[in-house]
Biopython code that builds the backbone (N, CA, C, O; Angstrom):
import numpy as np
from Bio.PDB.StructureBuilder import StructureBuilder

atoms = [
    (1, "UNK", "N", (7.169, 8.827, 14.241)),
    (1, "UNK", "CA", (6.959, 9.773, 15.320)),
    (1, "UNK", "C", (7.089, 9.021, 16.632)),
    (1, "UNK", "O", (6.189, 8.315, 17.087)),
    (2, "UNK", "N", (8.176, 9.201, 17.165)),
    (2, "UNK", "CA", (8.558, 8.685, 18.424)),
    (2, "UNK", "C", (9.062, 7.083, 18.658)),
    (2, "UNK", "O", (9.401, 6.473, 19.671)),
    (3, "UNK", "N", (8.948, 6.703, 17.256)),
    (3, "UNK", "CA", (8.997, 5.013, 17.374)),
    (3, "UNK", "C", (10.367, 4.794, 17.711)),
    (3, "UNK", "O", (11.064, 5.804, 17.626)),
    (4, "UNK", "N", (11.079, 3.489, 18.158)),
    (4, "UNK", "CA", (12.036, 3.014, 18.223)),
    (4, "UNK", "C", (12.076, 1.404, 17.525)),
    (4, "UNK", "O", (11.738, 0.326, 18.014)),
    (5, "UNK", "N", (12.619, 1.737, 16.225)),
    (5, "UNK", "CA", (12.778, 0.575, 15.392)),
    (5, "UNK", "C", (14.318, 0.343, 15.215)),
    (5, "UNK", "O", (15.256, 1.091, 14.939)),
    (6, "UNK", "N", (14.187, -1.152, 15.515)),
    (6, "UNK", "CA", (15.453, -2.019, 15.090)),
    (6, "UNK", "C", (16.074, -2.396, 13.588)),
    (6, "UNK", "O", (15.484, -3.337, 13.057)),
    (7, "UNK", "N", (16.798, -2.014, 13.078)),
    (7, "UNK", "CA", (17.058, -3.277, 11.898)),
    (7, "UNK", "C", (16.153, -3.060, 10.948)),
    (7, "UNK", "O", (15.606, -3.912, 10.248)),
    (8, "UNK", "N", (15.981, -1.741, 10.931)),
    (8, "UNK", "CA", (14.860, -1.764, 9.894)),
    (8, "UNK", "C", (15.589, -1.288, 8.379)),
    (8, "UNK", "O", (16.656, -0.686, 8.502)),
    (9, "UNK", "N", (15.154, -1.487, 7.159)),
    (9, "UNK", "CA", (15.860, -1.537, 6.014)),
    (9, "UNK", "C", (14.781, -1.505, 4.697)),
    (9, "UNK", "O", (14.068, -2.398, 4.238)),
    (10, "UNK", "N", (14.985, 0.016, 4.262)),
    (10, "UNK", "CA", (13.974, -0.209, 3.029)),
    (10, "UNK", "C", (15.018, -0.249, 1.440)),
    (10, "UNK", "O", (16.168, -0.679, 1.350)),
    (11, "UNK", "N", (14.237, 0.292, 0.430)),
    (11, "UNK", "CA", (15.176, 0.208, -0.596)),
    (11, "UNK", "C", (14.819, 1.530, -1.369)),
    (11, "UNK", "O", (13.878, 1.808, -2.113)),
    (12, "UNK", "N", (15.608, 2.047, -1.047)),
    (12, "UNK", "CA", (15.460, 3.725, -1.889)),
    (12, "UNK", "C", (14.391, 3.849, -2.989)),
    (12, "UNK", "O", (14.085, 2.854, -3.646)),
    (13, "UNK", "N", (13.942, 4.783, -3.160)),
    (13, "UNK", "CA", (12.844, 5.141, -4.294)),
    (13, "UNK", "C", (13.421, 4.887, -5.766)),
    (13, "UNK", "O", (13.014, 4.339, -6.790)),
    (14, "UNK", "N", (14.647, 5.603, -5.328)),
    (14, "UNK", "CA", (15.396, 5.910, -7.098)),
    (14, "UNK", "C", (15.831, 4.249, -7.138)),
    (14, "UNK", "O", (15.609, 3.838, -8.277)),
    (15, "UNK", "N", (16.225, 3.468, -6.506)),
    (15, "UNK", "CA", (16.544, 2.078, -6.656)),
    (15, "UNK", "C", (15.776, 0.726, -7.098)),
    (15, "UNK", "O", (16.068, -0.427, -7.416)),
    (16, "UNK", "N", (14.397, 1.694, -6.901)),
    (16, "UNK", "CA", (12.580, 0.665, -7.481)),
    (16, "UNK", "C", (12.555, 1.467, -8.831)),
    (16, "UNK", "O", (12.453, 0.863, -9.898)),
    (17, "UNK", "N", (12.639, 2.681, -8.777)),
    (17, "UNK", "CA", (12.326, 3.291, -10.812)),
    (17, "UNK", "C", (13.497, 2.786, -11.296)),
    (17, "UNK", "O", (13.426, 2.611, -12.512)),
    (18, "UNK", "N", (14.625, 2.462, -10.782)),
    (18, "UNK", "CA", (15.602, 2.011, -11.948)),
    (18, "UNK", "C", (15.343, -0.161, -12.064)),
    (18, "UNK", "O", (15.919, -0.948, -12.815)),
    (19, "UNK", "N", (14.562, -0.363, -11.274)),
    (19, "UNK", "CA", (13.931, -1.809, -11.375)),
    (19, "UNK", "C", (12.981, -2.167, -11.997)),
    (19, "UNK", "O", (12.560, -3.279, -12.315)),
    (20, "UNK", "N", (12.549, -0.875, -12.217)),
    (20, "UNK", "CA", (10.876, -0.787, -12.921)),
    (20, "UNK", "C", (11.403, -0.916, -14.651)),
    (20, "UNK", "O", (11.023, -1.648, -15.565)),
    (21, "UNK", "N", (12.509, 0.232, -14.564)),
    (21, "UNK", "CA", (13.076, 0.133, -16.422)),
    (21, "UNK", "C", (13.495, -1.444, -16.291)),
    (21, "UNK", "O", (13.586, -1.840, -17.453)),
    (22, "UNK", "N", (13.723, -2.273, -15.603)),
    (22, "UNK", "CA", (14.119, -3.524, -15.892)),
    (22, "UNK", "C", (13.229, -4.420, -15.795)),
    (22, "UNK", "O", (13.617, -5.567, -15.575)),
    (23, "UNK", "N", (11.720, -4.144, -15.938)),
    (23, "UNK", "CA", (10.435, -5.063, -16.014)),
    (23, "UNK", "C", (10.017, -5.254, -14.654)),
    (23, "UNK", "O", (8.795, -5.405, -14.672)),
    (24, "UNK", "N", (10.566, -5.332, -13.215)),
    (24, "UNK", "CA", (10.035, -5.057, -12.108)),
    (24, "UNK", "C", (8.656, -4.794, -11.892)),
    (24, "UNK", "O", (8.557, -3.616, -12.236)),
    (25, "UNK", "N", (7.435, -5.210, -11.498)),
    (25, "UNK", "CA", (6.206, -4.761, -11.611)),
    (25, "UNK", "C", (5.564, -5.373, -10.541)),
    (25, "UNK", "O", (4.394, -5.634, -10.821)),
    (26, "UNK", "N", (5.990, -5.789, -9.100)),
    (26, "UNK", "CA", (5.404, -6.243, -7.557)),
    (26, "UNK", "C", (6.616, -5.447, -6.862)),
    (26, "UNK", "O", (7.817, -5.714, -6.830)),
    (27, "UNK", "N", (5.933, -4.445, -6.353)),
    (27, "UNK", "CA", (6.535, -3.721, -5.074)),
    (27, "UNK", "C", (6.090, -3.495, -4.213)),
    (27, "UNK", "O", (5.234, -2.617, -4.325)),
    (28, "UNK", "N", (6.318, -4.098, -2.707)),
    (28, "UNK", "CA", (5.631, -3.827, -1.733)),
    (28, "UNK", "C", (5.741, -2.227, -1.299)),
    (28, "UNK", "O", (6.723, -1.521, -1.529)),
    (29, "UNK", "N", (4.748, -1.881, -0.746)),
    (29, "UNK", "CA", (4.733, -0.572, -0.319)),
    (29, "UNK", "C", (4.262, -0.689, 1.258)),
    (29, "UNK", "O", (4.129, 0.285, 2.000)),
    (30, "UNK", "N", (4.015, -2.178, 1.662)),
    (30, "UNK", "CA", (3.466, -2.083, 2.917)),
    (30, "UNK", "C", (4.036, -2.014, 4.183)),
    (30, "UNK", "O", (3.422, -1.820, 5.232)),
    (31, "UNK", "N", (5.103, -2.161, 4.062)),
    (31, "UNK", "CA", (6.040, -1.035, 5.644)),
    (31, "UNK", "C", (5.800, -0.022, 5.389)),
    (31, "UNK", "O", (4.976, 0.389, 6.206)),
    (32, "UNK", "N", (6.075, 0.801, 4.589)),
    (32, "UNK", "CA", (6.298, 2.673, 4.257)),
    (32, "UNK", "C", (4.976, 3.213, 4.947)),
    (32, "UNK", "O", (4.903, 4.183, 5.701)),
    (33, "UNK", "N", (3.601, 2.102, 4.391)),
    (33, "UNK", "CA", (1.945, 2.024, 4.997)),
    (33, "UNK", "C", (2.309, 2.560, 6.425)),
    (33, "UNK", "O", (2.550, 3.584, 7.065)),
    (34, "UNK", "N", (2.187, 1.174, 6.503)),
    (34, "UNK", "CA", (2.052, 0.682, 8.272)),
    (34, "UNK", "C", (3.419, 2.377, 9.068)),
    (34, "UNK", "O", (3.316, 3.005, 10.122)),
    (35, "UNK", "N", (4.024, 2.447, 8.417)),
    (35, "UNK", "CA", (5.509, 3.725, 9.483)),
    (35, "UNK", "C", (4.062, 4.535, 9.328)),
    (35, "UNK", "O", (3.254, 4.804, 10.216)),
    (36, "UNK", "N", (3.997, 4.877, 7.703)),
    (36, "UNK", "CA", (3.407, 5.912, 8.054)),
    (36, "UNK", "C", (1.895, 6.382, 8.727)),
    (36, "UNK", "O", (1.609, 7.546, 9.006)),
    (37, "UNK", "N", (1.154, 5.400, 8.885)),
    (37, "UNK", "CA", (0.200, 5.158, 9.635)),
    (37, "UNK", "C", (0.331, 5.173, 11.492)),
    (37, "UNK", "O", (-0.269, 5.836, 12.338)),
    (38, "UNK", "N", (1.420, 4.101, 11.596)),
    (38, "UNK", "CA", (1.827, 3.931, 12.788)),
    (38, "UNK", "C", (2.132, 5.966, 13.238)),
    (38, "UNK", "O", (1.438, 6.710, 13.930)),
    (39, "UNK", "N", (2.927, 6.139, 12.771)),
    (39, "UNK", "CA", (3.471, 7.501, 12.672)),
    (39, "UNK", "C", (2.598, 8.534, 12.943)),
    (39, "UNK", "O", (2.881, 9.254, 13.901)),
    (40, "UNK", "N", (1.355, 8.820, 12.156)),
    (40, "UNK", "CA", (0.172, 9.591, 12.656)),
    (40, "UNK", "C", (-0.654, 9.124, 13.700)),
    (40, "UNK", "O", (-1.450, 9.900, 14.228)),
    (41, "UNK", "N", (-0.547, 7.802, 14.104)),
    (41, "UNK", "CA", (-1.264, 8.186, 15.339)),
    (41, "UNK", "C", (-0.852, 8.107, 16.383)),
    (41, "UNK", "O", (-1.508, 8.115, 17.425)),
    (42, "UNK", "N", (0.783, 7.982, 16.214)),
    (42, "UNK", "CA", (1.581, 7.831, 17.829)),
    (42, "UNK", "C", (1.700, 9.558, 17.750)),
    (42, "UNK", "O", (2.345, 10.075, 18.663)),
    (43, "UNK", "N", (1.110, 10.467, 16.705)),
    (43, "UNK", "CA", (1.643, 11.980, 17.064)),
    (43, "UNK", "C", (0.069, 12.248, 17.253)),
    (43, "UNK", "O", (-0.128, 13.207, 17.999)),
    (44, "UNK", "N", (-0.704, 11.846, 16.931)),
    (44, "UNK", "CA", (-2.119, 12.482, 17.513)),
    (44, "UNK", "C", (-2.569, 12.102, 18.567)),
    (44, "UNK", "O", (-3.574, 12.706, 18.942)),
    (45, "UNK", "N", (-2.041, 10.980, 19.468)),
    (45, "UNK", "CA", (-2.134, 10.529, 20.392)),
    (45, "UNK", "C", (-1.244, 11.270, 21.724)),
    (45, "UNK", "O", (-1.733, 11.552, 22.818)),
    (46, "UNK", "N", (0.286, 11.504, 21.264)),
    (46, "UNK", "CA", (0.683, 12.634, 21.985)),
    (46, "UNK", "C", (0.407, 14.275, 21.593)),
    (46, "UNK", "O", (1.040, 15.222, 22.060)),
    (47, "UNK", "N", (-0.486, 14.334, 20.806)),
    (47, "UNK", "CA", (-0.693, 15.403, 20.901)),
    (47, "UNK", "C", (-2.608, 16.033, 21.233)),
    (47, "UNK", "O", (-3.139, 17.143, 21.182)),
    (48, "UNK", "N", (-2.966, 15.036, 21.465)),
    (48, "UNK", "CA", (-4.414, 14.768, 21.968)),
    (48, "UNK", "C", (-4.400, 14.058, 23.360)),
    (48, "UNK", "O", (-5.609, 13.880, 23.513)),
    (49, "UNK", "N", (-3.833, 13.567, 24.411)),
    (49, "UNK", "CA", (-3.804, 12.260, 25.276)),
    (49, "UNK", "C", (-5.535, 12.396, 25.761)),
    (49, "UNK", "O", (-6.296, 11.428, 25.740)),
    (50, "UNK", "N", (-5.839, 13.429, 26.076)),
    (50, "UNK", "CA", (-7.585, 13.031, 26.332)),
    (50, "UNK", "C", (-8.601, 12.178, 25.375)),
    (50, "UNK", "O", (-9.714, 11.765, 25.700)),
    (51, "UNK", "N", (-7.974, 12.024, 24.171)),
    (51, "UNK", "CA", (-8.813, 11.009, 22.975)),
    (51, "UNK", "C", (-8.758, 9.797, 22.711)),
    (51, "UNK", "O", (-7.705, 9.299, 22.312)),
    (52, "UNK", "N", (-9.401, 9.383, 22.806)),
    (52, "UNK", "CA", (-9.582, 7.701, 22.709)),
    (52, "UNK", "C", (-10.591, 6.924, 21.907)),
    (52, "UNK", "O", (-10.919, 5.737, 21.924)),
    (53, "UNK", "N", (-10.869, 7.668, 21.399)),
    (53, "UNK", "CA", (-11.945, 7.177, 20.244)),
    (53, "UNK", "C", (-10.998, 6.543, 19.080)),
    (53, "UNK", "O", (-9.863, 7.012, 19.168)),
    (54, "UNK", "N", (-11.106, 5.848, 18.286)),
    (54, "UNK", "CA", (-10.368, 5.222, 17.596)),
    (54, "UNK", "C", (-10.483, 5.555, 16.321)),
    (54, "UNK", "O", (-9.585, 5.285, 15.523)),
    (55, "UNK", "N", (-11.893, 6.347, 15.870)),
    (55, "UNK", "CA", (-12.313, 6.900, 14.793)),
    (55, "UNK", "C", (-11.672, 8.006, 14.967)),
    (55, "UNK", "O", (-11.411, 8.503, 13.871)),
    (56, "UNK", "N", (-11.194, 8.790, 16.068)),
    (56, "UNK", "CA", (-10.656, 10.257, 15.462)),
    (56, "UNK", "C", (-9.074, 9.518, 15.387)),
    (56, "UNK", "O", (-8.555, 9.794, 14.306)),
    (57, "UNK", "N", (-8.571, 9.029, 15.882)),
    (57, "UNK", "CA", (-7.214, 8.680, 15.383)),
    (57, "UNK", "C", (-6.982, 7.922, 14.612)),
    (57, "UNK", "O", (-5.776, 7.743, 14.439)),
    (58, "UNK", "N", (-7.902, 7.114, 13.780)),
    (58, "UNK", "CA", (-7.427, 6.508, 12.480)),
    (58, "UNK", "C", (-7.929, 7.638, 11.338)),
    (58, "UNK", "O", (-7.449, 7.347, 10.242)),
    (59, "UNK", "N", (-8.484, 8.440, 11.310)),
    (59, "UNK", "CA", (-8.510, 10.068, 10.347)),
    (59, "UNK", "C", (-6.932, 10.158, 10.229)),
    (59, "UNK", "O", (-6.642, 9.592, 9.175)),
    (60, "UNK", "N", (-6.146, 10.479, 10.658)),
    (60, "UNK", "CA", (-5.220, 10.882, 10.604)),
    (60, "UNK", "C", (-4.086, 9.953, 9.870)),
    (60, "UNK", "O", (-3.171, 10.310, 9.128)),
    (61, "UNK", "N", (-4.537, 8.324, 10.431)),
    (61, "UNK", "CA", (-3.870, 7.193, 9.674)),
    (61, "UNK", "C", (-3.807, 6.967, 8.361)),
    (61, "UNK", "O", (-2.859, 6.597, 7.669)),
    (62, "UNK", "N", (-5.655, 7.402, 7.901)),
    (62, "UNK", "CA", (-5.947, 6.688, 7.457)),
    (62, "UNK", "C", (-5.394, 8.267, 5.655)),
    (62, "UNK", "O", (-4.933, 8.242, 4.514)),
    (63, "UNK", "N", (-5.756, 8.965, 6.372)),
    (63, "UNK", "CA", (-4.820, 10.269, 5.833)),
    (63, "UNK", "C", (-3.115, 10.169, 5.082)),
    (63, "UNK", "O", (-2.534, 10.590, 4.082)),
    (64, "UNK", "N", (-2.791, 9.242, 6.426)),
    (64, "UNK", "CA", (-1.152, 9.068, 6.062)),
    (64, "UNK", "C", (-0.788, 8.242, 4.848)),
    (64, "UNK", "O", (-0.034, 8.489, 3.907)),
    (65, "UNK", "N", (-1.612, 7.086, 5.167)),
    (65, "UNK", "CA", (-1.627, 5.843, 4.396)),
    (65, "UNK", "C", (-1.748, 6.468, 2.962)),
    (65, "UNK", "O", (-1.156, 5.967, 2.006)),
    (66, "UNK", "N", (-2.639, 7.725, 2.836)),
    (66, "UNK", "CA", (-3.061, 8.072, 1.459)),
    (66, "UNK", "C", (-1.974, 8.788, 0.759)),
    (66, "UNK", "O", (-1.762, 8.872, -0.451)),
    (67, "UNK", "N", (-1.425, 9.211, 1.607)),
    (67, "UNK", "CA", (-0.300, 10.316, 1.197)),
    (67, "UNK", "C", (0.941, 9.555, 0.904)),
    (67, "UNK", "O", (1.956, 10.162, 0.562)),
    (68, "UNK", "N", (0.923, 8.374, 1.008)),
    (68, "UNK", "CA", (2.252, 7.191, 0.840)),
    (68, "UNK", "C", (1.972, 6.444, -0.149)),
    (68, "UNK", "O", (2.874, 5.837, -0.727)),
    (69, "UNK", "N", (0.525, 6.332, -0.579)),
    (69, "UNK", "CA", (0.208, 5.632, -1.971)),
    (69, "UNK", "C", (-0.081, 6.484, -3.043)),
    (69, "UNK", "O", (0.001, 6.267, -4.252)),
    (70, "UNK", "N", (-0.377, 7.329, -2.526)),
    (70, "UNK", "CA", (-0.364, 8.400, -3.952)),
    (70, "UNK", "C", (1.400, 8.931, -3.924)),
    (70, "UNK", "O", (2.064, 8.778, -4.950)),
    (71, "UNK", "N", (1.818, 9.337, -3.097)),
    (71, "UNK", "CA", (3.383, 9.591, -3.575)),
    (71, "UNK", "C", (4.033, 8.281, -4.664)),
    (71, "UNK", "O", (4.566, 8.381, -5.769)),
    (72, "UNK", "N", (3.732, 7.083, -3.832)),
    (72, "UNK", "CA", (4.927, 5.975, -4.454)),
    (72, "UNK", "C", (4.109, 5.719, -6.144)),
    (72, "UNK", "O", (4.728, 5.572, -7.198)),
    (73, "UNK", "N", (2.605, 5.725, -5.981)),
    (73, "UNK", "CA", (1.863, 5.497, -7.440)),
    (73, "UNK", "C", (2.493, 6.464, -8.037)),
    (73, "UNK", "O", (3.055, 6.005, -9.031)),
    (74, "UNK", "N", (2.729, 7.914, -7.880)),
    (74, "UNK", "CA", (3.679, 8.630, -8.768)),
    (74, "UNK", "C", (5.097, 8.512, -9.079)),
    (74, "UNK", "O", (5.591, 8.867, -10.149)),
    (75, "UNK", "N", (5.763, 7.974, -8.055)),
    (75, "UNK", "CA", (7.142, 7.950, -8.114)),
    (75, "UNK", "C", (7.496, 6.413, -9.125)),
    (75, "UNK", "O", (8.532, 6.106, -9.715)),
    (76, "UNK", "N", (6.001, 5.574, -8.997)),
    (76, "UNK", "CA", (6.466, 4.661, -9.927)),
    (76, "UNK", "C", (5.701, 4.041, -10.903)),
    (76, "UNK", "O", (5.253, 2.939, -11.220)),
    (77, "UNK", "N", (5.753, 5.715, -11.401)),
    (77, "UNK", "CA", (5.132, 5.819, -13.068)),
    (77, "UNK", "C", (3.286, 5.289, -13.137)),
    (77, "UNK", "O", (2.726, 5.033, -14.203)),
    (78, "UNK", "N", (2.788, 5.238, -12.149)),
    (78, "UNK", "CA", (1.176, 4.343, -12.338)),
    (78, "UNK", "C", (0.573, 5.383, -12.632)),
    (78, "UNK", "O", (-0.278, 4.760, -13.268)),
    (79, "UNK", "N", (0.234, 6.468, -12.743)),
    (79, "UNK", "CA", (-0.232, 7.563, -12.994)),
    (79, "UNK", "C", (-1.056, 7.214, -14.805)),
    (79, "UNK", "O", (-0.580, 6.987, -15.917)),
    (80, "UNK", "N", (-2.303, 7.326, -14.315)),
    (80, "UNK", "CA", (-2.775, 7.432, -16.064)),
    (80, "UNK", "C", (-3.002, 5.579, -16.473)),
    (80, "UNK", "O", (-3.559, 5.223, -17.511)),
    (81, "UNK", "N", (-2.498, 4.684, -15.525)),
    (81, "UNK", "CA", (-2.584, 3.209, -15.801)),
    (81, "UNK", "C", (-3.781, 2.834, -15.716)),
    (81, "UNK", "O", (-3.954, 1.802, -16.364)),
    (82, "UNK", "N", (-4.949, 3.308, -15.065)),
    (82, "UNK", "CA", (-6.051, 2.559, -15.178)),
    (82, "UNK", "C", (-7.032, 2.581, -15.905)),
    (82, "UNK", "O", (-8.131, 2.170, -15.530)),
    (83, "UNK", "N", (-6.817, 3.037, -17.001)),
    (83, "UNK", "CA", (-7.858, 2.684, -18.541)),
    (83, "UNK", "C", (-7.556, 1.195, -19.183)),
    (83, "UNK", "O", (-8.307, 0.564, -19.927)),
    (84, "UNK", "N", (-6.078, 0.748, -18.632)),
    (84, "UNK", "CA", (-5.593, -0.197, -19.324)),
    (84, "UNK", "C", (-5.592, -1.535, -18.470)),
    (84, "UNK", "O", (-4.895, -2.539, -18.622)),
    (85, "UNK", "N", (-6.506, -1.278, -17.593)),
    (85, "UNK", "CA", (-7.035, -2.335, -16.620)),
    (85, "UNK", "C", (-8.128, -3.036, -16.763)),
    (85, "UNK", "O", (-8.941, -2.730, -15.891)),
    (86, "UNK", "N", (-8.626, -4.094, -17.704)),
    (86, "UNK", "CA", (-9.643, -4.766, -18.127)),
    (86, "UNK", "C", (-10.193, -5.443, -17.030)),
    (86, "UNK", "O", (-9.494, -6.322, -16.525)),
    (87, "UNK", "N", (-11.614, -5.155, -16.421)),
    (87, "UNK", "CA", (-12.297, -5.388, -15.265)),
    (87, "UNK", "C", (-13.103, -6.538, -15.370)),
    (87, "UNK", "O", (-13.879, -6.415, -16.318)),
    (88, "UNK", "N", (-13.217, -7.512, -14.827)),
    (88, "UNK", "CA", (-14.118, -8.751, -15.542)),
    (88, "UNK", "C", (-15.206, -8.935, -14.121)),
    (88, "UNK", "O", (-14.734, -8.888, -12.985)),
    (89, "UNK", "N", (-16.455, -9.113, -14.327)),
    (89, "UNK", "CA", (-17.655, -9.252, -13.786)),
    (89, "UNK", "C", (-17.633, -10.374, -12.959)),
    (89, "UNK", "O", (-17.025, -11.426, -13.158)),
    (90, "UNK", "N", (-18.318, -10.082, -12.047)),
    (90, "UNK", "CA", (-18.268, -11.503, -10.294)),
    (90, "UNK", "C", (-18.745, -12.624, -11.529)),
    (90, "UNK", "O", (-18.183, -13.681, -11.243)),
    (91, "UNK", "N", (-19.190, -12.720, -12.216)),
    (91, "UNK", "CA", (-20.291, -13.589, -12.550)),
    (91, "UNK", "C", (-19.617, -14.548, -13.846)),
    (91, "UNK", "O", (-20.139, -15.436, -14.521)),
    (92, "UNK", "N", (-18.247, -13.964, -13.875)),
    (92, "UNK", "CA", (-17.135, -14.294, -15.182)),
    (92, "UNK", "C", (-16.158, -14.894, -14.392)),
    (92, "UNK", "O", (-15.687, -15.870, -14.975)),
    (93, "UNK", "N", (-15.634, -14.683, -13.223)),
    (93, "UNK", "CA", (-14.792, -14.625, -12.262)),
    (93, "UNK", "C", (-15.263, -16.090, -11.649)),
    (93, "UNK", "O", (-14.554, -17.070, -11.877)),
    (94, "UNK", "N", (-16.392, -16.212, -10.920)),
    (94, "UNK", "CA", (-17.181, -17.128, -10.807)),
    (94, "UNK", "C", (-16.869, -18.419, -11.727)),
    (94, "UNK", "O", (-16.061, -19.257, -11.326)),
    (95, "UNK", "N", (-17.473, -18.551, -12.869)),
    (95, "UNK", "CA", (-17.528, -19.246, -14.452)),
    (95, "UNK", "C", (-15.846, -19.926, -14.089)),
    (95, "UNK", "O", (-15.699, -21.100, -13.749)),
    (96, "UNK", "N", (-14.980, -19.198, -14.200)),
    (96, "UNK", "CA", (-13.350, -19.385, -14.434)),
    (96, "UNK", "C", (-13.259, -19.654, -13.208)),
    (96, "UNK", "O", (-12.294, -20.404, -13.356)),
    (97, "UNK", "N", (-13.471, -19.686, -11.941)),
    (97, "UNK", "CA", (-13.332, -20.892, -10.950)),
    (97, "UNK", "C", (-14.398, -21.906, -10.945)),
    (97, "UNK", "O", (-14.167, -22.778, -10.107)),
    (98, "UNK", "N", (-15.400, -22.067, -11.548)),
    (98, "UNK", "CA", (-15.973, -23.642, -11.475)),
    (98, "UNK", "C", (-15.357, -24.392, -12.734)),
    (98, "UNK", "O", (-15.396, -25.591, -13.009)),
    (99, "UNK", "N", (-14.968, -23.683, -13.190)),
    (99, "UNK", "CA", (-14.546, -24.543, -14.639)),
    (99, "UNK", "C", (-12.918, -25.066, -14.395)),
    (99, "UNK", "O", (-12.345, -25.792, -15.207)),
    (100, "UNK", "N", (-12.170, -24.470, -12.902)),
    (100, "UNK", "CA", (-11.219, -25.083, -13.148)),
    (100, "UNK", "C", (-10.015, -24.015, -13.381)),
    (100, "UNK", "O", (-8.925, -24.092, -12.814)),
    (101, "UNK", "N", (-10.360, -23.092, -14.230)),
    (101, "UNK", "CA", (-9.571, -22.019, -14.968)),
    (101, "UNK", "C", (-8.274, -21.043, -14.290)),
    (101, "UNK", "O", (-7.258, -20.444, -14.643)),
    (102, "UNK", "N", (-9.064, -21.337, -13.110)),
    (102, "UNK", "CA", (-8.250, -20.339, -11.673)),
    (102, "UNK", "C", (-7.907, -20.977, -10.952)),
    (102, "UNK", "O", (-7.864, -20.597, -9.782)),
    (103, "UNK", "N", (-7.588, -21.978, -11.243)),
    (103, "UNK", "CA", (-7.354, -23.519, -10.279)),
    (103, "UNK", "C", (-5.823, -23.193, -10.165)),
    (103, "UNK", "O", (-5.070, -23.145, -11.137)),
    (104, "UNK", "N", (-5.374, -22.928, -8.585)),
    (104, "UNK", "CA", (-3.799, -22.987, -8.426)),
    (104, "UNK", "C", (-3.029, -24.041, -8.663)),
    (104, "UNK", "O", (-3.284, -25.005, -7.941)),
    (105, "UNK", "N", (-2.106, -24.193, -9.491)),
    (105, "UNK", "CA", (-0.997, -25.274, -9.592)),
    (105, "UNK", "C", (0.162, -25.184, -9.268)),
    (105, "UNK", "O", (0.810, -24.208, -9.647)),
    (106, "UNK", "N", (0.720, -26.138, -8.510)),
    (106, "UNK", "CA", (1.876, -25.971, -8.212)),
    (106, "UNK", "C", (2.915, -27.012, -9.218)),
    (106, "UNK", "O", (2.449, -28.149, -9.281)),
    (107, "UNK", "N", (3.942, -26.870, -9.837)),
    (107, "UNK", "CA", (4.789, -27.497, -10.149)),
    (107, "UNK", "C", (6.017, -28.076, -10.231)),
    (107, "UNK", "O", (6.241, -28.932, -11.086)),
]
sb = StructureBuilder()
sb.init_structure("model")
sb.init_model(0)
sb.init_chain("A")
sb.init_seg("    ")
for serial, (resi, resn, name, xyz) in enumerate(atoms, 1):
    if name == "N":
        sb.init_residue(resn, " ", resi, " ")
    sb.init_atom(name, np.array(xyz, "f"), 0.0, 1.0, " ", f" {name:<3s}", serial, name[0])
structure = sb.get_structure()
């Protein structure tokens, strides 16, 4: 809404589900975020100019943002994935970094 972007370049929707059938499983979604965030509040801002509270114009962001992660979580198949997400306790998490376990390596 009103922006003027340079050079900007995403990668089609249908071009990430046909990456996904090829094991693909890290996709950023965080430009599409940020447009569409940016996007609601450069239009509630021209369409409010007396408001300046920062809480009523991130409602609207924070709105957008939702409507861009629930679209792309559908468009790329996550729907129904989180039963199959094994959750492990601060206190396990903890354990597996003093022991070493989570220790980054580079090689």
């Amino acid at each position: 809404y009103g922006g003027k972007m340079k050079e900007t370049y995403g990668v089609p929707v249908e071009e990430i589900q046909e990456a996904i059938k090829f094991g693909v499983r890290k996709i950023n979604i965080d430009t599409d975020i940020r447009l569409a965030m940016t996007g609601a509040v450069r239009k509630f801002l021209a369409e409010n100019p007396d408001k300046f509270d920062a809480r009523e114009w991130l409602k609207p962001a924070r709105e957008a943002a939702k409507q861009v992660c629930k679209a792309r979580y559908l468009e790329f198949g996550c729907e129904g994935q989180g039963p199959k997400i094994k959750g492990h306790s601060l206190q396990d998490v903890a354990r597996q970094y003093a022991s070493g376990a989570l220790a980054q390596v580079v090689n």
